[in-house]
N, C-alpha and C positions, 0 to 999 in steps of 0.2 A: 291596775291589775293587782289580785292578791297575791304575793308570797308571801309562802311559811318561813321562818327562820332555822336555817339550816336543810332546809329542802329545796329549795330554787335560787338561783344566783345569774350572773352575767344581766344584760341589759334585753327591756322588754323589746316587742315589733320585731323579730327576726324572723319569726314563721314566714315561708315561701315553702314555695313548691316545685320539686322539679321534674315529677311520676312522669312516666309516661301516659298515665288519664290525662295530667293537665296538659303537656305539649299536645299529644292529638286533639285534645279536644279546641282549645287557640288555634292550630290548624284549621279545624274544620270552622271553625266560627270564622277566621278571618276569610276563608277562602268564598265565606257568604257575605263579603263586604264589612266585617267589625274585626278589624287590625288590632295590634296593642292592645293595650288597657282597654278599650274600649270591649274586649270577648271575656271581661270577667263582668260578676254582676250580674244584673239579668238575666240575660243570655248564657253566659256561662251558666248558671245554675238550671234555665231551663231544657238545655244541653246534659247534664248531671241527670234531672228529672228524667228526661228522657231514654237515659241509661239502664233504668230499672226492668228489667226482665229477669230475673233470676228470684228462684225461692231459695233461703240459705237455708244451707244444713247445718247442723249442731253437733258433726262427728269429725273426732281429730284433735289432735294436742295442742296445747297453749303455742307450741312454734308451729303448728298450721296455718292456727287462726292469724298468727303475727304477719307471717307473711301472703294471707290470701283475703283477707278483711279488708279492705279499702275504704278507710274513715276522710270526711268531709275538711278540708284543709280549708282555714279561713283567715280572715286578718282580725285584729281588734274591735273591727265596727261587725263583727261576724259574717262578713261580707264572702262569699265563697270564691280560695282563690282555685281549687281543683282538688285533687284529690292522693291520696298516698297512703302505702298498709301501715298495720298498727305497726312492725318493725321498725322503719321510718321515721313515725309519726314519735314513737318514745324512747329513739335513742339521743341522748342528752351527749353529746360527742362535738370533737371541734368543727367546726364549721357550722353544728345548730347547739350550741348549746343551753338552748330552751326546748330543743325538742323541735318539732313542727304543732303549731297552735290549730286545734282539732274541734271540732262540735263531740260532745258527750250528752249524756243526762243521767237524771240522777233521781229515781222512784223510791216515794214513801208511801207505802199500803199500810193501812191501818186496819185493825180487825172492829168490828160491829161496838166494839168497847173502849173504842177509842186507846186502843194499846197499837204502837205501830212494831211493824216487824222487821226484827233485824239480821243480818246473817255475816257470820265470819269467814274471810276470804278464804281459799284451798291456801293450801302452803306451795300447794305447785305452783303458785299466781309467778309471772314472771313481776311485776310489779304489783308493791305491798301487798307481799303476799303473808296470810295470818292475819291479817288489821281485821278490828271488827268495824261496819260499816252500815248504811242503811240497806233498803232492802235488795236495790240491786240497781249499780252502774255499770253502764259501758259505752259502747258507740253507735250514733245513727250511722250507716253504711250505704253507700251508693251502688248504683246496680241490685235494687232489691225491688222486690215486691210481695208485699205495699210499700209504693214509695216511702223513702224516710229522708229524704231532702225536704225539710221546710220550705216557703216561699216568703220574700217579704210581707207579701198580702196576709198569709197566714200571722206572720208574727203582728201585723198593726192590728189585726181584727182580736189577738190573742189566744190563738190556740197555735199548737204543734201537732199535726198528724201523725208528719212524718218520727218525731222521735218519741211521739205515743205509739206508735208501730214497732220501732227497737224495743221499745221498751217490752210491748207483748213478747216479741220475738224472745229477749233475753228473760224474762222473767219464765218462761218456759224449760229452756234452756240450762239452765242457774236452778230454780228451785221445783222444775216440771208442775206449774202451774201452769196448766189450762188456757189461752186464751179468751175461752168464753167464761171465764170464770173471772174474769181480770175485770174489777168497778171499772166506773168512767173515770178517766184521768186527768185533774184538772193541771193547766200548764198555768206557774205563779210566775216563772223572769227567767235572768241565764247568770250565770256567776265566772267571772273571770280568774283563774286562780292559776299556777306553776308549782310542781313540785318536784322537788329530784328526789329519789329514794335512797338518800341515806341510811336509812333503820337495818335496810337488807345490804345494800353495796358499797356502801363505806361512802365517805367524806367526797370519792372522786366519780359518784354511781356515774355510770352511762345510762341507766334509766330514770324516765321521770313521769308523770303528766302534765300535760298543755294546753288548757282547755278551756272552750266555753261551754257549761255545763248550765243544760235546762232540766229546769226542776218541775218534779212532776208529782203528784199529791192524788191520792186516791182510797176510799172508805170501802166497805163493806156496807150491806145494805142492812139495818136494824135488825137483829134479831140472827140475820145471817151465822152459819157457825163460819169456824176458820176457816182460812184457803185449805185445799191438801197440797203437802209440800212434798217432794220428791229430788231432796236437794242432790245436783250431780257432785258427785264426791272429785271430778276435775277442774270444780268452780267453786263450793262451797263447804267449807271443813263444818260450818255449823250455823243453825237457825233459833230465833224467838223471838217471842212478843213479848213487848217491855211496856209497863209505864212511864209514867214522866221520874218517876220518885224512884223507878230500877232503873232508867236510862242514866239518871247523877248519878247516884252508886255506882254502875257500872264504867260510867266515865271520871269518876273521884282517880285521885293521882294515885292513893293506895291499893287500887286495884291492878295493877300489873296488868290491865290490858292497854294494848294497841291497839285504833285507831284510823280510818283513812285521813291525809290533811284536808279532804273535800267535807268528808263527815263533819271533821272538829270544824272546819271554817261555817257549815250551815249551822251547824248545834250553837253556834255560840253567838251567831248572827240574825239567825231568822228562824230557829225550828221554835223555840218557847213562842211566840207570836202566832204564829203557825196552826201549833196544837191547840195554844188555849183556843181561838175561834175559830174550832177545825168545821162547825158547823157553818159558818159564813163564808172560811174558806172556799168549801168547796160548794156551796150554792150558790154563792153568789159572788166569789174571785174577792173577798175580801183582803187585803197586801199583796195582791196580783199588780205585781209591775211590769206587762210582758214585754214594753217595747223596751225596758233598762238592760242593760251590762255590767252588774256590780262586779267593780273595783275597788275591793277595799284596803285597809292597814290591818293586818291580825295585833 
């Protein structure tokens, strides 16, 4: 697992879950004969799947969404153990202090010019809030429709539906793009990373992120013009498109901007790579690791 220095601390593997989604749903699994451990896993997640009835709304405050959001709780091997709100899931406090270990993602849309577009957090963000980042993270959510619970099938065959789905969902939401204006999304791997937010809460934050984060890579079609943006001023203080030569600059230490540590960890790990063969990329999954979990050392 990555951790940033000076944003995550105490020891990895503590995410559990103890929502009321996960005990009913171990109930109702084991009451179909799969006890114990044996009601996570497949079943548990098809249990999850089957959850999905609800269209989300996009209205209400950052402490709405905390507590009515119910993000995908999993272990290291991204294994699903059940489910718990973003509240929960990012308070960094005694008894989790890693947070509960969540499924996210994390979309780069590129404009027809191969410039990807970036946006700077609202300041209202309860977590890193102001960071600039890519074009827009957050959570797949259960109880949704379109599904956005993954299946293992899905991840060996290498696609994500489901947090291609969040992803529409929020990219609407965030910068009121369109779904039918959203490219095809290609899914490259998942990144394991811990951050406590320091920058905003001081040394002792109670918040953090937890996360295994699938990345998700998508163009414009040649010639296409921009997306239109319609950023909600509750999600995003600001929007661009950058090259690779304005994305340094912008990230140079003398530029007094901040940053998400999921950003910096992709930017410095796998976005150059990425970009340069964005054409291979995304026709043909070139450094598509989908069935990996990087962990790495910053």
């Amino acid at each position: 697992m990555l951790r940033l220095p000076g944003l995550g601390r105490a020891a990895a593997g503590r995410a559990s879950c103890s929502s009321l989604q996960l005990h009913g749903l171990r109930h109702r699994l084991a009451a179909d004969g799969l006890p114990g451990r044996e009601a996570s896993g497949s079943a548990l997640r098809a249990a999850m799947a089957g959850m999905a009835t609800a269209v989300w709304e996009g209205r209400g405050s950052q402490a709405d969404f905390m507590q009515r959001d119910n993000c995908i709780v999993v272990d290291e091997r991204d294994a699903i153990l059940g489910s718990a709100n973003k509240y929960d899931c990012h308070r960094f406090v005694n008894g989790q202090p890693d947070g509960r270990l969540h499924r996210a993602f994390s979309v780069f849309l590129f404009d027809s010019s191969n410039r990807l577009l970036l946006q700077q957090r609202a300041t209202d963000k309860i977590t890193f809030p102001g960071v600039w980042t890519n074009t827009c993270c957050s959570h797949q959510l259960v109880g949704q429709t379109p599904d956005e619970v993954d299946s293992d099938a899905d991840i060996a065959a290498g696609r994500a539906p489901g947090a291609a789905a969040a992803a529409r969902r929020k990219l609407q939401h965030e910068l009121g793009i369109d779904p039918a204006d959203v490219p095809p999304l290609r899914y490259l791997t998942r990144l394991h990373y811990c951050a406590r937010d320091t920058d905003t809460h001081g040394p002792d934050a109670p918040w953090g992120e937890h996360e295994v984060d699938y990345i998700l890579l998508g163009r414009l079609p040649a010639g296409a013009p921009p997306l239109r943006l319609a950023p909600n001023p509750e999600e995003v203080a600001s929007a661009r498109y950058v090259t690779r030569g304005e994305l340094a600059a912008m990230m140079a230490p003398g530029s007094g901007l901040k940053w998400s540590p999921w950003f910096r960890i992709i930017a410095a790990h796998f976005l150059p790579r990425w970009w340069e063969d964005l054409d291979d990329v995304l026709a043909a999954g070139k450094h598509a690791d989908a069935a990996a979990i990087h962990r790495l050392d910053c």
